[in-house]
C-alpha positions, 0 to 999 in steps of 0.5 A: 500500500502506498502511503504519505511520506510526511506531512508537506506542509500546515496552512491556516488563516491570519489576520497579518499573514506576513507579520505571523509568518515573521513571528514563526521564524524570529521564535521557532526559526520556521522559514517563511513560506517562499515567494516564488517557486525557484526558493527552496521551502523549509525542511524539518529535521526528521523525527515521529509525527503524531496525526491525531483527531480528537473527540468534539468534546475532548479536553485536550484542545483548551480552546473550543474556537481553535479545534486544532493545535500545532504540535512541534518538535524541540531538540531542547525544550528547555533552551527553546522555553528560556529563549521565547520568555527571553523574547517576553513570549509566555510558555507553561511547561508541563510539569509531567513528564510523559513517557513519550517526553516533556511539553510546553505550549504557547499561543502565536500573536493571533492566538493560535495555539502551539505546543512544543515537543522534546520527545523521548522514549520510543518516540526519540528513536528511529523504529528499524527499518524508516 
């Protein structure tokens, strides 16, 4: 059976489009996306990918009006929280630790909901054979 290879890219609606897509990459060092076809998109490290749907009902997504979140993957949690307080941006860290790793999360300057990631466990393994 053929299958995707990874997901090509995440498009969502912005009030000042250019001004969210300079947020990103000041913050979390996402290329903006590029203006003509001869510039080469952003190119994410490999590593696990969780694509999930929840239920209408689930507490999981805090914010009703926002029925999805951004989940991105950090090398170094730690380092990357300190540098968006540094920056005056507000992040909690969850104080559990998952077996699959450590969390924080965020909103972007439209309130856009992101949640950073530094896996661990089986998830910060390459599965034999990918």
């Amino acid at each position: 059976m053929e299958r995707v290879s990874g997901i090509g890219g995440f498009f969502f609606r912005a009030q000042d489009p250019a001004t969210l897509s300079a947020w990103y990459e000041q913050h979390l060092g996402i290329m903006q996306p590029p203006a003509t076809y001869e510039e080469g998109s952003w190119w994410q490290d490999e590593g696990p990918t969780v694509f999930s749907a929840y239920g209408a009902d689930s507490t999981d997504i805090n914010n009703p009006s926002r029925p999805w979140v951004l989940n991105l993957r950090v090398r170094d949690l730690d380092a990357m929280v300190a540098q968006l307080r540094n920056a005056g941006i507000t992040v909690e860290v969850d104080p559990e630790v998952y077996p699959n790793g450590r969390f924080a999360r965020l909103h972007d300057p439209e309130g856009n909901p992101i949640e950073l990631w530094q896996a661990s466990g089986t998830d910060a393994l390459r599965p034999a054979g990918r």
